[in-house]
C-alpha positions in Angstrom: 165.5 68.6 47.9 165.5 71.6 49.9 165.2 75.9 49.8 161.9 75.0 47.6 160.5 76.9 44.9 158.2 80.2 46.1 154.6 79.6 45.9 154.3 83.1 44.6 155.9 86.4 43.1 156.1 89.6 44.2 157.2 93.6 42.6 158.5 96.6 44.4 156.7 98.6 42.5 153.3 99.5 41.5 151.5 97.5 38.4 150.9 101.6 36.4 149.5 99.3 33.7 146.7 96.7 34.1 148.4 93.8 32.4 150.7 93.8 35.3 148.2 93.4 37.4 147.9 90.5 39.6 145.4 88.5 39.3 143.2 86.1 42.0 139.8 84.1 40.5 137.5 81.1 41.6 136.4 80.6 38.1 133.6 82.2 38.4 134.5 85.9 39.6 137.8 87.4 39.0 139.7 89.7 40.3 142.5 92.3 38.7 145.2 94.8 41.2 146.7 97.4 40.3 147.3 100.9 40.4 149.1 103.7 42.1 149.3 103.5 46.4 147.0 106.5 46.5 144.9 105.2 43.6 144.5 101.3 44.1 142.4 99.6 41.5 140.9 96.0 41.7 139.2 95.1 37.8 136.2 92.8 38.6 135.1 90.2 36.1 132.6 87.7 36.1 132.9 84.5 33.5 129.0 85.5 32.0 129.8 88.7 30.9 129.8 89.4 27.3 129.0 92.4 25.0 125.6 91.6 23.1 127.1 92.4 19.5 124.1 90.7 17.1 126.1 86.9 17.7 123.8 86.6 20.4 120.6 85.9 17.8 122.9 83.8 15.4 122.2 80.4 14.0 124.1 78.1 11.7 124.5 78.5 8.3 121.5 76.3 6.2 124.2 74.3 3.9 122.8 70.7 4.3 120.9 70.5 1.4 124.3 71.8 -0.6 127.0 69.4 0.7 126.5 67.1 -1.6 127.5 69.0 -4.6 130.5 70.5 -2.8 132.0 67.2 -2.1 131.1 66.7 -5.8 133.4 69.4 -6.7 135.9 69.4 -4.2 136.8 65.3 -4.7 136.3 66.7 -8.9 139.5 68.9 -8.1 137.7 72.3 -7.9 140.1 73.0 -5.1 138.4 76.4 -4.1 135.2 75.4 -3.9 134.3 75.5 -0.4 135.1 79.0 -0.7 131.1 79.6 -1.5 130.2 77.2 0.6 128.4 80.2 2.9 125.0 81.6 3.2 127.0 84.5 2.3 126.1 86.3 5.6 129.0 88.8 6.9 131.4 87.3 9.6 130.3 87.5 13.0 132.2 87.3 15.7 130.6 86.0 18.8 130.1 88.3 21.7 132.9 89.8 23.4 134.4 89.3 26.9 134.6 92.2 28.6 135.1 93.2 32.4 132.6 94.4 35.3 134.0 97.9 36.6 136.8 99.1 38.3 136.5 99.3 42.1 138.7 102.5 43.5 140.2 102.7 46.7 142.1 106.6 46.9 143.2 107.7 49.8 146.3 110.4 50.3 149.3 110.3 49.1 152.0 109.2 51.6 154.9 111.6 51.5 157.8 108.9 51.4 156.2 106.4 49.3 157.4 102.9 49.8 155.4 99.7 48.3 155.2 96.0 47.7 152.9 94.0 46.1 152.7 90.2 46.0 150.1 87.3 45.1 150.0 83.8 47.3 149.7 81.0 44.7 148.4 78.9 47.8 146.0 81.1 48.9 144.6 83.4 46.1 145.4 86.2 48.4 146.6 89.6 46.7 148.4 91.7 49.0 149.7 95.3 48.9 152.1 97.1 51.5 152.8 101.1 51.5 153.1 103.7 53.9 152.4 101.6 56.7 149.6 100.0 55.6 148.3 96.9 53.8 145.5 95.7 51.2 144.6 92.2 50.7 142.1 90.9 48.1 140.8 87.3 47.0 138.3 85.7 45.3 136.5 83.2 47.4 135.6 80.0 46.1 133.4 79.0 49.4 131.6 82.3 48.9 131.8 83.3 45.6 132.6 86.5 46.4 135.2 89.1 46.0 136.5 90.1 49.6 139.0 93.1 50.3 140.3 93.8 53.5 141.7 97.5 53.4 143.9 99.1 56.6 143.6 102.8 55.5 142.9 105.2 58.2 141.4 108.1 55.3 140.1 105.6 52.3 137.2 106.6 49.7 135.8 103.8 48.1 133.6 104.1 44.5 133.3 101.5 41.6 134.1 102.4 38.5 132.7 101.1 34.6 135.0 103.7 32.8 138.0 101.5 32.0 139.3 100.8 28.2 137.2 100.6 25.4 134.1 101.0 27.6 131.1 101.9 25.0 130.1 105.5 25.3 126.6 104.3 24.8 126.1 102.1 28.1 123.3 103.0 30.4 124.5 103.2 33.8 123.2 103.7 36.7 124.8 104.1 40.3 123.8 104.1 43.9 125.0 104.5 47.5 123.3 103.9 50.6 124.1 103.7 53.9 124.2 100.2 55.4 124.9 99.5 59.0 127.9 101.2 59.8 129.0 101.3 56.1 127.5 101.4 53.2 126.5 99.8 50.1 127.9 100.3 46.4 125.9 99.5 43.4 126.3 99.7 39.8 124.1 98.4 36.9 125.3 98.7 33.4 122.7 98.0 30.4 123.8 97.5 27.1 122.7 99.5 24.1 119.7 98.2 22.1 119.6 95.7 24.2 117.8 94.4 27.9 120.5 92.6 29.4 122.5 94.4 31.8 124.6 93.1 35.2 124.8 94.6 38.6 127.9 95.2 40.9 127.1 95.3 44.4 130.1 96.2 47.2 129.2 96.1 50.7 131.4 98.2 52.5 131.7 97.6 56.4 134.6 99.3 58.8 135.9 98.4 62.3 135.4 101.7 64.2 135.6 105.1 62.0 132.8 107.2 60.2 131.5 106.7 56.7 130.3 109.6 55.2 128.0 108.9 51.8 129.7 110.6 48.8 127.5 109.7 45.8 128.6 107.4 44.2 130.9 106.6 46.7 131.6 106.4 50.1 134.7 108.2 52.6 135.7 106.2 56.0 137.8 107.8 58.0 139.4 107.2 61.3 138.6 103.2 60.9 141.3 100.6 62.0 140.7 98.8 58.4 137.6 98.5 55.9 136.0 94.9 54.6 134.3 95.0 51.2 132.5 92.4 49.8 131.9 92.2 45.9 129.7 90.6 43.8 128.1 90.5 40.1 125.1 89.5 38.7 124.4 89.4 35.0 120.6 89.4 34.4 117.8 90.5 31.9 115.7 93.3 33.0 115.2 94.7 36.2 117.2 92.8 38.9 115.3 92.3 42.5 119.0 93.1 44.3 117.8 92.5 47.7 118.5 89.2 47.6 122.2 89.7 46.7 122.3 92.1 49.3 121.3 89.7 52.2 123.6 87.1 51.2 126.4 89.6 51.3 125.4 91.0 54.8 124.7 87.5 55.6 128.5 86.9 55.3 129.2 89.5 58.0 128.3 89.2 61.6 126.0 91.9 63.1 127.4 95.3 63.8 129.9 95.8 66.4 129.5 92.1 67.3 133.2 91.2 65.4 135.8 93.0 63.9 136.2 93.2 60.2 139.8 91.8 60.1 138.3 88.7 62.3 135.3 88.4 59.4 138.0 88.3 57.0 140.5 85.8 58.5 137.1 83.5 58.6 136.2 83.8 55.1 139.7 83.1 54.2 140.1 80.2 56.2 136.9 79.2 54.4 138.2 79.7 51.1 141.9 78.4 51.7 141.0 75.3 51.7 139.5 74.8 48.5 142.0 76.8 46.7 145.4 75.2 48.7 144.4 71.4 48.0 144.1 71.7 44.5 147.2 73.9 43.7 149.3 72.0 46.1 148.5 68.6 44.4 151.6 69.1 42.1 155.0 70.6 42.5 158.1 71.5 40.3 161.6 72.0 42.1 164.6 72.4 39.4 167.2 73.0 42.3 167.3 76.9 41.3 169.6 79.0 42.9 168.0 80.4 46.5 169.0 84.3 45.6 167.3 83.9 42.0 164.2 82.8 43.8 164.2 85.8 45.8 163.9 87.6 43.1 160.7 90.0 41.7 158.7 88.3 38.6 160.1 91.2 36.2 163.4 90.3 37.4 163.2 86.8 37.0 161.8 87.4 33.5 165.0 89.1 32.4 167.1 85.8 33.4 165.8 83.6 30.4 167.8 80.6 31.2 167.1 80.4 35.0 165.8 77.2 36.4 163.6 79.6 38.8 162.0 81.0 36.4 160.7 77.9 35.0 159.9 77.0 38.3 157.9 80.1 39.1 156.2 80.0 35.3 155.0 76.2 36.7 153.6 77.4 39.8 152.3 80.7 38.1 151.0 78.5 35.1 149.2 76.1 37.3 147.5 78.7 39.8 146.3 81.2 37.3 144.8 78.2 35.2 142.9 77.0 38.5 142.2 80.6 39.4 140.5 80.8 35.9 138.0 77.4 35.6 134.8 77.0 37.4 131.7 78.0 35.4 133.6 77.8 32.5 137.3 76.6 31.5 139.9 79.4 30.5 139.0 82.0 27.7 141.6 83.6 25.6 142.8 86.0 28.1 141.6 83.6 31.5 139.3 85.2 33.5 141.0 88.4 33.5 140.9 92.0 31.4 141.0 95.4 31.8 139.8 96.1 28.5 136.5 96.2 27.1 138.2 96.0 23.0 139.5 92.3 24.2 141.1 90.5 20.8 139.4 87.8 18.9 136.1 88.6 21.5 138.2 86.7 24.9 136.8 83.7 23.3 136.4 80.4 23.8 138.3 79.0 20.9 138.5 75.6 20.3 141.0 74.9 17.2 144.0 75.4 19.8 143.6 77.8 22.4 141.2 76.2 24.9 143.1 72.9 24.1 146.5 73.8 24.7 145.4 75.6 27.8 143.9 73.2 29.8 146.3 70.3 28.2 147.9 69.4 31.8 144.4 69.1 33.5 144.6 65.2 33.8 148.3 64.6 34.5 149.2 67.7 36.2 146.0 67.2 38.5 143.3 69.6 38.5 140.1 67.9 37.9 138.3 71.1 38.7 139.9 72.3 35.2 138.4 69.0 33.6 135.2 69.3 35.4 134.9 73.6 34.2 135.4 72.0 30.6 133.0 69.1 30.9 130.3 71.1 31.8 130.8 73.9 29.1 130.6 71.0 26.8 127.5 69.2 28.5 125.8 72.6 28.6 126.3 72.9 24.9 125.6 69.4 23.1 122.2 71.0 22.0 123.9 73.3 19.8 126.4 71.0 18.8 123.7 68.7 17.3 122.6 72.0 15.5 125.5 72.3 13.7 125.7 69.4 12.6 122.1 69.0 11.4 122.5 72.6 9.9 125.4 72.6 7.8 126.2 68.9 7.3 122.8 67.1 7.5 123.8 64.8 10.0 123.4 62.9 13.1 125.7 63.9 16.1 127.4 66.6 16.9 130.0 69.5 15.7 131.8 71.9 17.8 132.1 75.6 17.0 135.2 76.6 16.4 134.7 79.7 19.3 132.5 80.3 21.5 131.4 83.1 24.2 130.1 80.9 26.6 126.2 81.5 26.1 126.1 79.7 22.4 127.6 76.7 21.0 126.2 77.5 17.0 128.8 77.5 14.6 128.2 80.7 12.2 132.6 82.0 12.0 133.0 82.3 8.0 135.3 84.4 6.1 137.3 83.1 2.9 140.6 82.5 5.1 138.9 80.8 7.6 135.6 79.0 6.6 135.9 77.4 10.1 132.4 75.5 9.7 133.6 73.1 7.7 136.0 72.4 11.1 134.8 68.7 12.0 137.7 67.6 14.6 136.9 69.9 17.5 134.7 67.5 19.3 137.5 65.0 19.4 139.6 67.4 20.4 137.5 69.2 23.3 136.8 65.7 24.7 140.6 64.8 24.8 141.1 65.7 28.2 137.9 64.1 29.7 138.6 60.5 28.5 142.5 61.2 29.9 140.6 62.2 33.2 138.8 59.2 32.8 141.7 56.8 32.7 143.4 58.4 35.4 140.9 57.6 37.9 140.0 54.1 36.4 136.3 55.1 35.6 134.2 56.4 32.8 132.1 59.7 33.1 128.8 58.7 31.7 128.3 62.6 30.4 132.0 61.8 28.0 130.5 58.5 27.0 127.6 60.5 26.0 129.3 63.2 24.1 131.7 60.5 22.3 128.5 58.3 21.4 127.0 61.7 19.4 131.0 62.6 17.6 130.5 58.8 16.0 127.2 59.3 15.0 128.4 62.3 13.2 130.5 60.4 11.4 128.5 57.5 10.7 126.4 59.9 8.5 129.3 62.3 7.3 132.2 59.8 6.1 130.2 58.6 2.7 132.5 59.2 -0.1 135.2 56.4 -0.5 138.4 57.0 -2.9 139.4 54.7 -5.5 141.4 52.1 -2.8 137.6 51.8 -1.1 139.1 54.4 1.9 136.7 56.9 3.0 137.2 60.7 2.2 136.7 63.2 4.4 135.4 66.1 2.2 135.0 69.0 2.9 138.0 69.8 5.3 139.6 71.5 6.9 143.2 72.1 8.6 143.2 74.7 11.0 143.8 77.6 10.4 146.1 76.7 6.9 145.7 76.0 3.5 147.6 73.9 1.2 149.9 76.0 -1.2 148.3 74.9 -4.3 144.8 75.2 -2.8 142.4 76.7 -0.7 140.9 76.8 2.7 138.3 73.9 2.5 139.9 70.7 1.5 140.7 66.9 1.4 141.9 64.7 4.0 143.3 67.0 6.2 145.7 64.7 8.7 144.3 66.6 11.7 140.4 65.2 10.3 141.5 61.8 9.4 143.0 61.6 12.8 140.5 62.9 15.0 138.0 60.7 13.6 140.2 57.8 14.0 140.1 58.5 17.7 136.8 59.9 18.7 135.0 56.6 16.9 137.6 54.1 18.2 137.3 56.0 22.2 133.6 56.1 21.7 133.7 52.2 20.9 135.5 51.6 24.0 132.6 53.4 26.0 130.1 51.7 23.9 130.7 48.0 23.8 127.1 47.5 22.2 128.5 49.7 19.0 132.5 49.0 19.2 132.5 46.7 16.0 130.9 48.6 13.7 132.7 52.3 15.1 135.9 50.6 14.7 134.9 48.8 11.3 134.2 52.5 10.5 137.1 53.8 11.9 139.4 50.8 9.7 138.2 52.2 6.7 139.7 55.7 6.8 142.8 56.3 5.0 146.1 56.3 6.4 148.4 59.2 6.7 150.6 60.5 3.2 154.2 61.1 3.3 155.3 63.9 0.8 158.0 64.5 -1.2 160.1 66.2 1.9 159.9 62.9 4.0 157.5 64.7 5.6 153.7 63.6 7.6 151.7 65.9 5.0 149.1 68.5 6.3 146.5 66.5 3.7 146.8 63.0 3.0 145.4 63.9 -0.5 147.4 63.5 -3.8 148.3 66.8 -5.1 147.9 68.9 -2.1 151.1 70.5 -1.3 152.3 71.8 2.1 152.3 75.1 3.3 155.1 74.9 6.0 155.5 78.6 7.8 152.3 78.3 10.0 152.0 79.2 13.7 149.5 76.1 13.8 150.3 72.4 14.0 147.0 70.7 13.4 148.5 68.0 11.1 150.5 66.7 14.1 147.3 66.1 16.2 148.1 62.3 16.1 151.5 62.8 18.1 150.4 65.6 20.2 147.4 64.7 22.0 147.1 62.0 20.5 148.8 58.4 20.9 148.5 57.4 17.1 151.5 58.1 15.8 154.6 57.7 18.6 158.5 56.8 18.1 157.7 53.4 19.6 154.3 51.8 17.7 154.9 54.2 14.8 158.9 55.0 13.9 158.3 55.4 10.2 155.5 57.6 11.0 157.0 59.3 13.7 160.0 60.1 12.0 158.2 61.9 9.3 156.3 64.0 12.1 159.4 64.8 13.3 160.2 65.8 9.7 156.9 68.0 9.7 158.3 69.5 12.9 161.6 70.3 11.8 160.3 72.1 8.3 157.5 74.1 10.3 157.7 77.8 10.6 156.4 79.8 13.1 154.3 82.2 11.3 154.0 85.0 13.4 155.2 84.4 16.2 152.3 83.5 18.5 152.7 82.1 22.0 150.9 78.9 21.0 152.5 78.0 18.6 155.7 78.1 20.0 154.3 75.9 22.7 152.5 73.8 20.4 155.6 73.0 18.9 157.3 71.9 22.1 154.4 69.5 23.5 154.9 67.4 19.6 158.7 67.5 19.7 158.4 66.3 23.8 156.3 63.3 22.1 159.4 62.9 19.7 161.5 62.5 22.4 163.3 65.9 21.0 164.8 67.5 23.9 166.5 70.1 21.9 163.7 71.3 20.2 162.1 71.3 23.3 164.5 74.0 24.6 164.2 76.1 21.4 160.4 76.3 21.8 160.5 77.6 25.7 163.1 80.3 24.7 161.2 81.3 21.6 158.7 82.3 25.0 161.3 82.9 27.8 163.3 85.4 25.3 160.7 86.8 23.2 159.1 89.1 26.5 155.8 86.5 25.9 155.4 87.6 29.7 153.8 90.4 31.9 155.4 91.2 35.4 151.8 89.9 36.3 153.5 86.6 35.3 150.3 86.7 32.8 151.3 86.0 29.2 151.0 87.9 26.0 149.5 86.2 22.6 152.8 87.6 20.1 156.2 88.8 21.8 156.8 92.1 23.3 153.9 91.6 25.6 151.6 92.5 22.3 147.9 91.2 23.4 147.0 89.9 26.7 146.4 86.5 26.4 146.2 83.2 28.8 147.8 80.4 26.6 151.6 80.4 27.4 150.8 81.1 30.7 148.4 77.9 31.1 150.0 75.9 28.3 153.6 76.2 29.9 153.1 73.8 32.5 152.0 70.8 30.3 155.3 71.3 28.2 157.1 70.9 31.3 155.1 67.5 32.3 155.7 66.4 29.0 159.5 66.9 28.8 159.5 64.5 32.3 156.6 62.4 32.3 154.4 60.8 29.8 151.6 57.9 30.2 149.6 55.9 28.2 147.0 53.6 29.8 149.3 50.8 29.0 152.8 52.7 29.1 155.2 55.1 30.6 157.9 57.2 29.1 160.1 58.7 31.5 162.2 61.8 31.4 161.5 62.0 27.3 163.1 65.4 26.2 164.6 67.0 29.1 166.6 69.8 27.9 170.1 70.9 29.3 169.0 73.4 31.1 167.0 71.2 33.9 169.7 69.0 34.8 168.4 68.2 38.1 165.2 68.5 39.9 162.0 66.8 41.4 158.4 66.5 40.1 155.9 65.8 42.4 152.1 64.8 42.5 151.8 63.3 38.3 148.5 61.4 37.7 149.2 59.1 35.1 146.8 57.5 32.6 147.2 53.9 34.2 145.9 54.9 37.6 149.0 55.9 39.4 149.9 58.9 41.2 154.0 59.7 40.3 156.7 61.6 41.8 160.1 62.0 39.9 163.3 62.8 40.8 166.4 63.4 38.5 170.1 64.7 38.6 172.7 64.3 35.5 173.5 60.0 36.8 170.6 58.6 37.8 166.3 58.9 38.3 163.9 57.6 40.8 160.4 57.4 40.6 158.2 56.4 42.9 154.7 55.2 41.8 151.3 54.8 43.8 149.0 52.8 41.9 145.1 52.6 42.4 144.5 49.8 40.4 146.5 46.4 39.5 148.0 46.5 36.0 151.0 45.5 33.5 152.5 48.4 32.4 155.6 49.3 29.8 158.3 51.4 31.2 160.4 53.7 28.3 163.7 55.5 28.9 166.7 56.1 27.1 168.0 53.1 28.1 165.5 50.7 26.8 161.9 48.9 27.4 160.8 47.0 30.0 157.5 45.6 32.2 156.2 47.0 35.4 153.8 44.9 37.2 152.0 47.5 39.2 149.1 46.3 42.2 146.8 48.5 43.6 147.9 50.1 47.3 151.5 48.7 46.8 154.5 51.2 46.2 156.7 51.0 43.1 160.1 52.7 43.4 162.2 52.7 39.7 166.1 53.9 40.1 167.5 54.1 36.8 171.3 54.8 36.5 170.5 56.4 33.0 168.1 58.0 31.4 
């Protein structure tokens, strides 16, 4: 194809408000423009940074020694008895995400304003254009470093902390001092009642000019442009800054000795690199009309039905989840906010969010988002094997259900969502690290770890049996719904019986040494309940009815990740998921949901429903002009997950893989008649690029290793025989 998509998006006006900003990260720092031309602002934030709230001292909940007696009265048919299954401590929320400062960059106001802002999805680089002049701003990931370059020939540069929801009771303290030919910003922020604290530091160095010291700023004038270099530190107690300082000075030559616009074009061309090879590894074209790709974001946005849209949301999708994973994977809002009061803390939280959002890691190819997520996890086993020793009494481990980063302890209890009795987030969280796994044809010795502690758990955990000699999984618990003749903590939740299915039968594949008596274990659970609607029920326990209007979908966790129930092992199964799918509501409306929704009913092979879940998003105004998403429509709380999720639906609709199959072109709705994926690890070891018009498909595979795979379309089965090096082109005449 030709004319392809635009790596980027653009407005010709200003972002007034901060969601529209756009945004540039490494996955460590992150980086926020916006503002007026006179008045540019660029919101740092830094993955570490969270608001010591009291969740910071927390521990899990002491219920070992009790679980016995609940499963006694749960499997009795007290069905609200996990409902004082609780220390009865208040809920704590763990500490909140918040952002650094704000840094400032006012200079006057031109008297016929003109402006455009854009953001490079291949570079990172966040540019601005009025009155003659430019400002460009990324986030380094050779560097780790925030660098500006600034043409401005009157500019006054300060940082900032006052920004939304700031607390009026931080201790702050800010400096300027003249460095070189520049200067050099600093900021330190200490919490109340608390000694943690971070420190900004700007180094701020012009080609030519005068700076003049302006505490707490600084004013060049007459310089051909300005180069500031940014960084945070988050520390306890005093911070020794000179360090810090050098490195940043270390990145600049000595003064006079090269211009700053030279300095920056090399620490660009350092970055570029690292940035452009991972975002380029995968491509969407959907033939969109050339004059629609032209088009601003905002105006794209208002053309719901408009292959370039999607095509933008891919690319957008793809960048800003990249942008977003280093330290850690994707909170709840990225890596981004301009607001200290950030909903449900900017968590990490792991019954869907953090799932969904990094669900096209494998197959879309961005092992730096598996790798951010693998070592969150590896980071906090520890805690995990807390939790489980805590509140269940067990080997193993048990994830949280959120998490800010610092702690893995579970402690999140309230009556409508007693989510320490969660037990299926481990499974879940390790998902996209065995898929990473069987895409490159190797096993990550820190998965086979985790998975070997997840079976452990349940090892010790599954020892109740039912009448029929199945075991019972009791307490649990369906995230985040209840049946509607019960409570909260449970029976059998699908979602439970599911998960533990998988994580012991994966972990015997890992473990050879273990792999009968895992699976033996895993034989014995019971299998999934049909109800009375023809329905896969949310609990696979007699007399728990189904609640159906829901925004989550945790009882369809064996279609979607999972391969245990599909239309071609499973029909009988998978036509009562579908069933599931078709009585679900959507609750409230929530991004995730919606997108939830679509990756099952892509596994169904229900290209309609597909379609109706993207334009519950692409109709609902889910999207800032920032091309950043929002968690309910309207734009109503910032929030990362359509955003990130968005591209996985699209994957899924074209391309799915098994390590022994592959489905192609599933459920692709109407609206993408045509167009050409490019780059698609699969699951068997081979890269894949699609392409597709309304009478006929070609895909070309490149496998790594030798293997017998089974191809799926509409038009029937058959075998591939795939060998390692050799190229594999499929033309199918219908599909």
């Amino acid at each position: 194809m030709t004319d392809g998509p635009v790596h980027g998006t653009w407005e010709p006006e200003p972002a007034a408000r901060w969601e529209d900003g756009f945004l540039s990260g490494n996955g460590h720092h992150g980086a926020l423009l916006f503002g007026e031309p006179d008045d540019e602002r660029v919101v740092v934030t830094h993955h570490t940074l969270v608001h010591p709230n009291g969740a910071e001292h927390a521990r899990p909940p002491r219920l070992a020694a009790e679980l016995p007696a609940l499963q006694d009265r749960l499997l009795a048919g007290e069905r609200d008895a996990a409902e004082r299954f609780t220390d009865g401590r208040p809920l704590q929320w763990v500490q909140p995400f918040h952002p650094a400062f704000q840094i400032r960059l006012r200079r006057p106001r031109a008297a016929t304003p003109d402006h455009r802002r854009s953001v490079d999805f291949t570079t990172g680089v966040l540019r601005t254009e009025s009155h003659g002049s430019r400002s460009e701003v990324f986030v380094s990931r050779a560097d780790d470093v925030i660098v500006q370059q600034v043409e401005a020939a009157d500019l006054v540069v300060s940082l900032n902390h006052r920004l939304p929801g700031a607390p009026d009771t931080l201790m702050v303290g800010q400096s300027v001092v003249r460095a070189a030919d520049g200067a050099l910003l600093t900021l330190c922020v200490r919490y109340p009642d608390s000694d943690r604290r971070y420190t900004g530091i700007t180094l701020v160095v012009p080609t030519g000019g005068r700076t003049a010291l302006i505490p707490p700023g600084a004013h060049v004038t007459g310089a051909e442009s300005v180069l500031l270099l940014t960084r945070v530190v988050r520390h306890t107690g005093e911070l020794d800054t000179a360090p810090h300082i050098e490195a940043l000075r270390d990145l600049v030559p000595e003064s006079g000795s090269e211009p700053g616009s030279v300095t920056y074009a090399r620490l660009l061309d350092r970055h570029t690199p690292l940035h452009r090879t991972a975002y380029e590894r995968v491509t969407l074209d959907l033939a969109a009309d050339p004059a629609e790709r032209a088009l601003p974001g905002s105006e794209l946005l208002e053309r719901p039905d408009s292959p370039a849209l999607l095509e933008r949301l891919f690319a957008a999708g793809r960048y800003h989840l990249l942008s977003s994973s280093g330290l850690f994977p994707p909170r709840l809002t990225g890596l981004w906010t301009g607001d200290w009061a950030t909903a449900w803390s900017g968590a990490f939280t792991n019954d869907a969010n953090v799932n969904l959002q990094t669900a096209s890691a494998a197959c879309a190819a961005l092992p730096e988002v598996t790798e951010a997520l693998a070592s969150l996890i590896q980071r906090q086993l520890p805690d995990w094997q807390d939790n489980a020793r805590e509140i269940f009494g067990t080997r193993g481990v048990v994830t949280p259900p959120h998490s800010d980063g610092e702690s893995g302890l579970t402690y999140h209890f309230n009556r409508e969502y007693p989510l320490h009795l969660w037990t299926a987030g481990a499974d879940w969280l390790l998902k996209p690290l065995v898929d990473h796994d069987e895409t490159r044809g190797e096993q990550d010795p820190r998965t086979a770890r985790a998975l070997a502690e997840v079976a452990l758990f349940y090892e010790d955990f599954l020892t109740r049996a039912d009448a029929d000699g199945h075991l019972v999984v009791v307490p649990s618990y369906s995230p985040e719904n209840r049946p509607a003749n019960g409570s909260w903590g449970a029976i059998n939740a699908a979602m439970d019986l599911s998960a533990a299915r998988h994580a012991l039968r994966t972990a015997a594949a890992y473990h050879p040494e273990r792999a009968q008596a895992w699976r033996a274990l895993a034989d014995r659970l019971p299998p999934h309940r049909i109800n009375a609607d023809g329905a896969l029920a949310e609990w696979a326990w007699p007399g728990l009815d189904d609640t159906y209007d829901h925004r989550h979908l945790s009882h369809l966790y064996g279609v979607w990740p999972l391969d245990e129930i599909t239309p071609y092992d499973t029909p009988d199964l998978a036509a009562a998921a579908h069933r599931a799918l078709e009585l679900r509501g959507s609750e409230n409306d929530s991004a995730h949901g919606h997108l939830h929704h679509a990756l099952v009913a892509a596994r169904l092979r229900d290209g309609e429903r597909v379609a109706h879940a993207l334009g519950q998003v692409l109709k609902g105004d889910f999207f800032h002009a920032s091309l950043m998403s929002a968690h309910y429509p309207n734009r109503n709380v910032y929030n990362a997950d359509a955003a990130h999720t968005l591209p996985a639906v699209l994957v899924e609709m074209l391309v799915q893989s098994t390590p022994d199959r592959l489905v192609l072109l599933p459920a692709v709705p109407t609206t993408c008649p045509r167009g050409e994926l490019r780059g698609i690890r699969t699951r068997f070891g081979a890269a894949l690029d699609l392409t597709w018009s309304p009478t006929e498909a070609t895909a070309v595979l490149r496998p790594t290793r030798t293997h017998r795979v089974e191809l799926r379309t509409s038009s029937g089965t058959e075998p591939l025989y795939l060998v390692a090096g050799e190229d594999h082109v499929l033309r199918l005449e219908a599909w």
